[in-house]
LOKEVO-575487 format. One record per residue (C-alpha): residue number from 1; residue in three letters; y, x, z. Coordinates in nm, 3 decimals, always signed. Each point is the difference from the previous one (the first is absolute). Layout:
BEGIN
NUM  ALA  Y  X  Z
...
***
This chain:
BEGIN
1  UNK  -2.171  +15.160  +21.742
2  UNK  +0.104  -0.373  +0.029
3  UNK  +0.031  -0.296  -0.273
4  UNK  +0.314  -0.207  +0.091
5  UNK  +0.026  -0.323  -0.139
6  UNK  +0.268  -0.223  +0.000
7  UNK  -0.118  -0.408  +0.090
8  UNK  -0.003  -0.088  -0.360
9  UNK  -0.165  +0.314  -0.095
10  UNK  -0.261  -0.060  +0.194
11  UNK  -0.029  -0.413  -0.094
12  UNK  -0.034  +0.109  -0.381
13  UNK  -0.200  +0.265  +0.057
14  UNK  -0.286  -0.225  +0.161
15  UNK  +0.042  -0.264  -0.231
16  UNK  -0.125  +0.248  -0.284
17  UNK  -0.302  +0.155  +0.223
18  UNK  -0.348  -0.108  +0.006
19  UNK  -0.117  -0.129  +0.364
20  UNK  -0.149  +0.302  +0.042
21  UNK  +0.262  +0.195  -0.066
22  UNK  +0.230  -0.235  +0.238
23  UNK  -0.236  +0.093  +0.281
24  UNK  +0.064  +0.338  -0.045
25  UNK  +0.326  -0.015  -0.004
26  UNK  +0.038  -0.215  +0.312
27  UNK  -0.275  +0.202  +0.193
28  UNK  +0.285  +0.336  -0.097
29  UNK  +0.328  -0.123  +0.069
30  UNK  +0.155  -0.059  +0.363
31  UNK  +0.293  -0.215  +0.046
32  UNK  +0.284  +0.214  +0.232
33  UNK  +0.223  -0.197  +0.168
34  UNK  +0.300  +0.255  -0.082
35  UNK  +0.316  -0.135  -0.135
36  UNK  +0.041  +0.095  -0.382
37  UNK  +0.353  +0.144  -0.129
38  UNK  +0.194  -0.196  -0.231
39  UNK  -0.127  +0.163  -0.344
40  UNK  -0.005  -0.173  -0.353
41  UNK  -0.194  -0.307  +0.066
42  UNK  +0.313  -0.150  +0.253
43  UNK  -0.086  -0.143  +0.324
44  UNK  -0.190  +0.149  +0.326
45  UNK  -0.354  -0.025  -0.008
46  UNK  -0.294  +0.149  +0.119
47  UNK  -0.232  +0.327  -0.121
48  UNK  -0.278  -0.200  -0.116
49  UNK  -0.200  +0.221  -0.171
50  UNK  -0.119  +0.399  +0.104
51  UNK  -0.293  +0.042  -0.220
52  UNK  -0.219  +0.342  +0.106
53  UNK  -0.110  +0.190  -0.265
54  UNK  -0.339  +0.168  +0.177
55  UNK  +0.062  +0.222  +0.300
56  UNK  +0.309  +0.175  -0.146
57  UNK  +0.253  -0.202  +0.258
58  UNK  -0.247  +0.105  +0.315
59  UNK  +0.000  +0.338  -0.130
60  UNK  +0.343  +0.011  +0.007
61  UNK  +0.066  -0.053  +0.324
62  UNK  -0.280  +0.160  +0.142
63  UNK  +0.147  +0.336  -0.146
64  UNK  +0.336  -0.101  +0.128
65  UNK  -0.137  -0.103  +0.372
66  UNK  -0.201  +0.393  -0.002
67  UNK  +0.354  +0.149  -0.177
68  UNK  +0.186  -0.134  +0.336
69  UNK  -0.282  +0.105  +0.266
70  UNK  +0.014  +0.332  -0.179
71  UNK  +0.397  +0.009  -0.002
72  UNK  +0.023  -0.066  +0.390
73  UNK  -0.253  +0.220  +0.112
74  UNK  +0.124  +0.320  -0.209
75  UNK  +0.360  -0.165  +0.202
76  UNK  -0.186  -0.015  +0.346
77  UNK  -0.100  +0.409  -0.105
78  UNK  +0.365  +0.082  -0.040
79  UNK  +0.088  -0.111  +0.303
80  UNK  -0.276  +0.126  +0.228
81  UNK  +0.054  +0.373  -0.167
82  UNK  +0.418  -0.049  +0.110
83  UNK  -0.133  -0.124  +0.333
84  UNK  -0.184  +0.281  +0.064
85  UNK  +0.295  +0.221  -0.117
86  UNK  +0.232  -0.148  +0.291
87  UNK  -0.266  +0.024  +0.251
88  UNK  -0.089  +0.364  -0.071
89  UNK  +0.407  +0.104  -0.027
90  UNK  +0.062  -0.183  +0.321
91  UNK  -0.282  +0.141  +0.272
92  UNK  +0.145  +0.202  +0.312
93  UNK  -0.196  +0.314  -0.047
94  UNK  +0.049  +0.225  -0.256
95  UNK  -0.262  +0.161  -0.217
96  UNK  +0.060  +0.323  +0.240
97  UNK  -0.101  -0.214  +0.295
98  UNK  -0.266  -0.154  -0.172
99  UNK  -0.159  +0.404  -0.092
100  UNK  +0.034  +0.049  +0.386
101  UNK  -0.281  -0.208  +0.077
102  UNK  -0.342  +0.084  +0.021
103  UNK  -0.273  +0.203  +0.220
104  UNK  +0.025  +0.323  +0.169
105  UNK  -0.360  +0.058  +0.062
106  UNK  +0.019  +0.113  +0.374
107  UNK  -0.393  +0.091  -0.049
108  UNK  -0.131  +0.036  +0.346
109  UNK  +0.269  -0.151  +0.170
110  UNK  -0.087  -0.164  +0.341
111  UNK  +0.136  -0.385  +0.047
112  UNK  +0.118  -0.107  +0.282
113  UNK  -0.215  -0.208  +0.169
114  UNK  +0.218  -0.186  +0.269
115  UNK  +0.194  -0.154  -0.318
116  UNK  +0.051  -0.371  +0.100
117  UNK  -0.067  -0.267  -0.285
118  UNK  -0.089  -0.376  -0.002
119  UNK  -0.314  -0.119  -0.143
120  UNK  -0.060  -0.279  -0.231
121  UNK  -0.088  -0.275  +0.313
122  UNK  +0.355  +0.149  +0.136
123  UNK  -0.119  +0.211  +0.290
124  UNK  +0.128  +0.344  +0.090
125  UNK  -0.265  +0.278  -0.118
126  UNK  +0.075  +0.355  -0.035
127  UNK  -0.140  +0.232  -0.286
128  UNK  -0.247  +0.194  +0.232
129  UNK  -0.183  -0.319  -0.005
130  UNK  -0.080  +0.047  -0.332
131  UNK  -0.168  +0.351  +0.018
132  UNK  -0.261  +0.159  +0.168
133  UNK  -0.347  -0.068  -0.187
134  UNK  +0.056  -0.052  -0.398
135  UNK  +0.242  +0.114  -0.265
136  UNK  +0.310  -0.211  -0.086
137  UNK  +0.202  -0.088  -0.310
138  UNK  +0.381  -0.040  +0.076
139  UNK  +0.191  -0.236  -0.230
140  UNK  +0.362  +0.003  +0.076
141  UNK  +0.211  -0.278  -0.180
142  UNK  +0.101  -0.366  +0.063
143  UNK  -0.129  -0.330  -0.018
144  UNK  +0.278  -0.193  -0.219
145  UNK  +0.005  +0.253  -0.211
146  UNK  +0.066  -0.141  -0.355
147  UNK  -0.213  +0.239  -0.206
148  UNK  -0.064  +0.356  +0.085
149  UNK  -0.234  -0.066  +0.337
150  UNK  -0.215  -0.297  -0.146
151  UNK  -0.091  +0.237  -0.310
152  UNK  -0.083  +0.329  +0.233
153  UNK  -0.250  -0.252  +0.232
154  UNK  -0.156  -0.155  -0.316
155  UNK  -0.035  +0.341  -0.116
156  UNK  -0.191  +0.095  +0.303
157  UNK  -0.197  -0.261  +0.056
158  UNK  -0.131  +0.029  -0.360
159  UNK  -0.113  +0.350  +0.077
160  UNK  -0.128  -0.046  +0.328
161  UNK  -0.254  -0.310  -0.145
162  UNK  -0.217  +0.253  -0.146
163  UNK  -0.062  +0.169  +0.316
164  UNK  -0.291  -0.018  +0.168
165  UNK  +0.217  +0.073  +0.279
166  UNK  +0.198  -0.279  +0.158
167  UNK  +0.265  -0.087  +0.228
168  UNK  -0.015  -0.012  +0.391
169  UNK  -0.361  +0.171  -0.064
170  UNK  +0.059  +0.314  -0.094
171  UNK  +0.354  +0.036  -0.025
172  UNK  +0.301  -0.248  +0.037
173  UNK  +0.349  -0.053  -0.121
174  UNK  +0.324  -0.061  +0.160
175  UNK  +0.321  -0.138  -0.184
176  UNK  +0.340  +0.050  +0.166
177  UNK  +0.268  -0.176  -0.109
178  UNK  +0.338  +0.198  -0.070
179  UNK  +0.227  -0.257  +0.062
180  UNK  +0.079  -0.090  +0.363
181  UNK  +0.089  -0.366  -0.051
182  UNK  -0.322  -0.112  -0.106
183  UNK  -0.217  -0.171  +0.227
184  UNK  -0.357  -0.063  +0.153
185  UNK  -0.027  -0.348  -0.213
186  UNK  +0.066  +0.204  -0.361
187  UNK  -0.242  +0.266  +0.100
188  UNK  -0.299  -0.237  +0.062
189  UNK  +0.062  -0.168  -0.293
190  UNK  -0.025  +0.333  -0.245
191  UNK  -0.316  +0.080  +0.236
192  UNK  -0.179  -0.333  -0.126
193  UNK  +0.103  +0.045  -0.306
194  UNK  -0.164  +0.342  -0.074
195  UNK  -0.278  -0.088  +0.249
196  UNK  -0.092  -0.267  -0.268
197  UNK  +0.020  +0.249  -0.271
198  UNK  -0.151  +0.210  +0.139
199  UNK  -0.322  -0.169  +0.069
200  UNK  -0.207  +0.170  +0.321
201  UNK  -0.014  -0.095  +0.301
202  UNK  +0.008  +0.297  +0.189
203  UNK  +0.376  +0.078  -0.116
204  UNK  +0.131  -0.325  +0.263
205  UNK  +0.017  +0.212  +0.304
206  UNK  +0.086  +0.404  -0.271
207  UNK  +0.245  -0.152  -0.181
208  UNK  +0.345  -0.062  +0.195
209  UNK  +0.342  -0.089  -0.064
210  UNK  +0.268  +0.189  +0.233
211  UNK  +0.388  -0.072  +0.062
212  UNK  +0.236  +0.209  +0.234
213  UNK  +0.338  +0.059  +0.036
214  UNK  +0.187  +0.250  -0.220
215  UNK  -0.016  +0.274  +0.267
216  UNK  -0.372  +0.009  -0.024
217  UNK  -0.024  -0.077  -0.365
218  UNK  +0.255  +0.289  -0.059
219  UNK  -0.187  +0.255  +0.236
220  UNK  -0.339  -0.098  -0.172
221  UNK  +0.154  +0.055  -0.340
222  UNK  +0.133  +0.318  +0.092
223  UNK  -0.348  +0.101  +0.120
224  UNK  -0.155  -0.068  -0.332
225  UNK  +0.273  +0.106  -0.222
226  UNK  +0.085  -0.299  -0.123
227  UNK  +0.356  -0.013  -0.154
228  UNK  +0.103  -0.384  -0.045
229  UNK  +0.364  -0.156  -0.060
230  UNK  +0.189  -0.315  +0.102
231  UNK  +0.182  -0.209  -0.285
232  UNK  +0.249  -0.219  +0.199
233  UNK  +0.054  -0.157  -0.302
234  UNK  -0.277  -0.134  -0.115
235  UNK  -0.194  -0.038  +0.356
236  UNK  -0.286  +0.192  -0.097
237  UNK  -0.135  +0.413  +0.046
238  UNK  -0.020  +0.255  -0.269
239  UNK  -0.389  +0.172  +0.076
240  UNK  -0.246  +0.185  -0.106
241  UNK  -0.340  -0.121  -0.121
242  UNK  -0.294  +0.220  +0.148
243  UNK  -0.271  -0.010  +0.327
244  UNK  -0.056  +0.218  +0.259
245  UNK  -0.325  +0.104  +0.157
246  UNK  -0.019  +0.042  +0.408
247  UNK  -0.257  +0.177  +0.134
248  UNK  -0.123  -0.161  +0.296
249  UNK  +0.193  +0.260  +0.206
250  UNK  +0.302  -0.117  -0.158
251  UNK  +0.114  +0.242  -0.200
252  UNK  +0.096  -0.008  -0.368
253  UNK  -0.269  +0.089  -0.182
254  UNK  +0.113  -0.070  -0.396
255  UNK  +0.188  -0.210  -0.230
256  UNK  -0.093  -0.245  -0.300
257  UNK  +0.310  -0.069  -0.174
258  UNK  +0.039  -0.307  -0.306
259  UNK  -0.075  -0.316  -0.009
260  UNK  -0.395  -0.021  -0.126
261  UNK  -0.250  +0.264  +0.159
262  UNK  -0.326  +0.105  -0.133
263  UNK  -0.323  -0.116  +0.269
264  UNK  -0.096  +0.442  -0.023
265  UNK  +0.342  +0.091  +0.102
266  UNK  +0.033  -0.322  +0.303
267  UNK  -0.394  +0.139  +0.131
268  UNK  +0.074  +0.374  -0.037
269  UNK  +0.313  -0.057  +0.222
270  UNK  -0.122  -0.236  +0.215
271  UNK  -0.363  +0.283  +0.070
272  UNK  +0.331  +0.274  +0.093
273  UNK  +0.157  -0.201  +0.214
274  UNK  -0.335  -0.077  +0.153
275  UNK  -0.047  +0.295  +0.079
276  UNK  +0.316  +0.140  +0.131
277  UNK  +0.094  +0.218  -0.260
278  UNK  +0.314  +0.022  -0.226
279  UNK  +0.022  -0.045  -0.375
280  UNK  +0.185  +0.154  -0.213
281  UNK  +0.336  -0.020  -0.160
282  UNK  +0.018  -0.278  -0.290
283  UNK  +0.261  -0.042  -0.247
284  UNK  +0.259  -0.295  +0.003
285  UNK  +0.018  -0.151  -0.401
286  UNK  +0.081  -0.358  +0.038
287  UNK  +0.372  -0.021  +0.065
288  UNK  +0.058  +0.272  -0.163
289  UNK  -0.194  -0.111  -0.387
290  UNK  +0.046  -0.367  +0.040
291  UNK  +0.351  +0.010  +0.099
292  UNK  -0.120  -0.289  +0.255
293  UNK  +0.329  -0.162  +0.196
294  UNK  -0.184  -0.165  +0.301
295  UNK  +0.363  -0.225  +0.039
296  UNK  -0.032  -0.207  -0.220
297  UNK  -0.334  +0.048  -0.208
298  UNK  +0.141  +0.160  -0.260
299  UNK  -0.049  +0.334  -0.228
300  UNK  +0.318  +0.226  -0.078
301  UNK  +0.138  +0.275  -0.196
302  UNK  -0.178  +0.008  -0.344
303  UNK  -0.262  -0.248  +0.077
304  UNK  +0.236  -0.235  +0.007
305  UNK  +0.165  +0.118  -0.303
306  UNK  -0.321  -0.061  -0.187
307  UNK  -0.076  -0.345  +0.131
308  UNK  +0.321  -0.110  -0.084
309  UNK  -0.018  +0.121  -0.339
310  UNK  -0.297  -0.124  -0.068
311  UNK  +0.064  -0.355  +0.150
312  UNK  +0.350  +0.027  -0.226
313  UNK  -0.224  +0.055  -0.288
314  UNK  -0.217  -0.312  +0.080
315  UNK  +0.313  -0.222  +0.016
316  UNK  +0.089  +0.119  -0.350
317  UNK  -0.315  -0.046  -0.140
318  UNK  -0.011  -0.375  +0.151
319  UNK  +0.334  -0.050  -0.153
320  UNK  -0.082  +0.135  -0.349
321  UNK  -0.336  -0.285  +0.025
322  UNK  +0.230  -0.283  +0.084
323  UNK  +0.240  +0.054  -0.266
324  UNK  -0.275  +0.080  -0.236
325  UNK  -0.184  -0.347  +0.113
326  UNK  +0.293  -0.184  -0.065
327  UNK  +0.097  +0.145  -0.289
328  UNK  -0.368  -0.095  -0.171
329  UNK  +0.077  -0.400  +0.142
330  UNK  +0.346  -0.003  -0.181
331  UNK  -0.115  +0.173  -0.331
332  UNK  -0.325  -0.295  -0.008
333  UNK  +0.082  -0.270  -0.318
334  UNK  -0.168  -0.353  +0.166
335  UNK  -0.261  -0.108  -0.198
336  UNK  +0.006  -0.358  -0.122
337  UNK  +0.345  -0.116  +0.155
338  UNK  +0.246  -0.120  -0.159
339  UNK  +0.391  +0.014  +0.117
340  UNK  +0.153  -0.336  +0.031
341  UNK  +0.186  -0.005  -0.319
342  UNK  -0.312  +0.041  -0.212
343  UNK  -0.210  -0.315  +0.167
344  UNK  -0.071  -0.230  -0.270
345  UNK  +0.214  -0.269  -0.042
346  UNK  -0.195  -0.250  -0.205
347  UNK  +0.114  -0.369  +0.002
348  UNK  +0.354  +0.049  +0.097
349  UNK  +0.226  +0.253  +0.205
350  UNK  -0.078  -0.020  +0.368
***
């Protein structure tokens, strides 16, 4: 807490000091160039002295400084949890057209192989091209997708780097994007990307990046059993996460569904595809236990309920600190300062 001396406070106050003391007191007081009310000593003046007593000031306003930081975060909390309330009461598609989508697994289901598509370089290609000699994985999504399609790649590329197995060796994989607007430019630039990640260099001429029209994305979804939705809305498509395996006859062979994939599960597939056989029927559990909106990246239903709550909780909790912080500063007695009443007044009044 400060010392504030008046001018003539401060003159017989250094008259009575040793030189050493003096020194002291001039090395610990800091002339402000704020204007000084009118008070019992008449006139305007300066504030000439604000004498420190140890680190108590700096203290002080550190704890004040953290209070505030504290105070607008737990603020910037509020607001993000009410954000997310609007978004999630204004999407197009109800929670009963969100439970609509999904996979029918169509095991043993032939695709067509005529199906038109544009590769990453932009040139027309059609899905025979892509079968014949080695099992495929089919990832059906879209390339400015803001969360759902980055976190099912990751997830299989993470699996798929403990294989001894690799891509455009063995077997290869072909993403087709869902949404007809995207182009040639967007799919080469998701195909670096994972190429990079990815790591081998075999998977340049296994790993491709398709586009079509919506007549040939719709009849290959159909094929699959893939059950997507449009939110005109927001811009952006309401899918399932999963893979599907091709035998090289091209025919659906079986389903990985989630977003992270054991290596066992991606080789034991990948061997049944290989050899023209058909899996078996799997059961679908993401949706349906992490109550996963692909619109807009958020959970639902009683997850949400629970992350709000607890995020509620955390605001009150940072509210209780503050008030408790500031509480502590206003209940401290400054040690060694002296109002400006008491200042000695030896030698005459100021």
């Amino acid at each position: 807490m400060n010392r504030i001396l008046c001018p003539a406070q401060s003159h017989h106050l250094c008259r009575r000091a040793k030189i050493q003391d003096a020194r002291m007191l001039q090395n610990q007081t800091k002339v402000l160039p704020l204007p000084f009310r009118r008070g019992e000593g008449g006139g305007e003046g300066l504030l000439v002295g604000a004498r420190v007593q140890g680190e108590g000031l700096l203290v002080g306003i550190r704890i004040h400084r953290e209070a505030f930081i504290v105070g607008f975060r737990a603020w910037l909390w509020a607001l993000c949890l009410f954000a997310s309330t609007l978004l999630t009461c204004a999407q197009t598609l109800s929670d009963r057209d969100l439970s609509q989508i999904g996979f029918d697994q169509k095991l043993g289901a032939s695709i067509s192989p005529e199906l038109v598509f544009r590769n990453e370089e932009g040139r027309s290609v059609k899905l025979g091209d892509y079968f014949g000699k080695k099992p495929v994985i089919l990832v059906l999504g879209y390339y400015q997708c803001p969360m759902l399609c980055s976190l099912l790649l990751n997830g299989m590329v993470e699996g798929l780097e403990d294989l001894k197995w690799s891509i455009g060796r063995e077997f290869n994989v072909l993403n087709v994007s869902i949404n007809p607007r995207e182009n040639a430019a967007l799919a080469m630039a998701k195909k670096q990307s994972y190429l990079k990640r990815y790591g081998r260099a075999d998977a340049i001429r296994g790993w491709n990046f398709l586009t079509g029209d919506q007549t040939a994305i719709h009849t290959l979804a159909e094929q699959v059993g893939f059950r997507y939705a449009y939110d005109a809305r927001s811009g952006q498509y309401a899918h399932a996460s999963g893979l599907v395996f091709i035998t090289p006859g091209g025919k659906v062979s079986g389903y990985r569904f989630g977003v992270t994939f054991q290596p066992n599960d991606l080789y034991a597939s990948l061997q049944t595809a290989g050899a023209n056989q058909t899996g078996s029927l799997i059961r679908q559990l993401v949706l349906l236990c992490f109550h996963y909106n692909p619109l807009n990246g958020k959970y639902s239903g009683l997850v949400m309920v629970i992350v709000r709550s607890v995020g509620a909780a955390t605001i009150l909790a940072l509210l209780w600190l503050i008030l408790a912080c500031i509480r502590r500063e206003r209940g401290k007695v400054p040690t060694g300062a002296l109002p400006l009443s008491s200042a000695p007044t030896t030698g005459g009044s100021p």
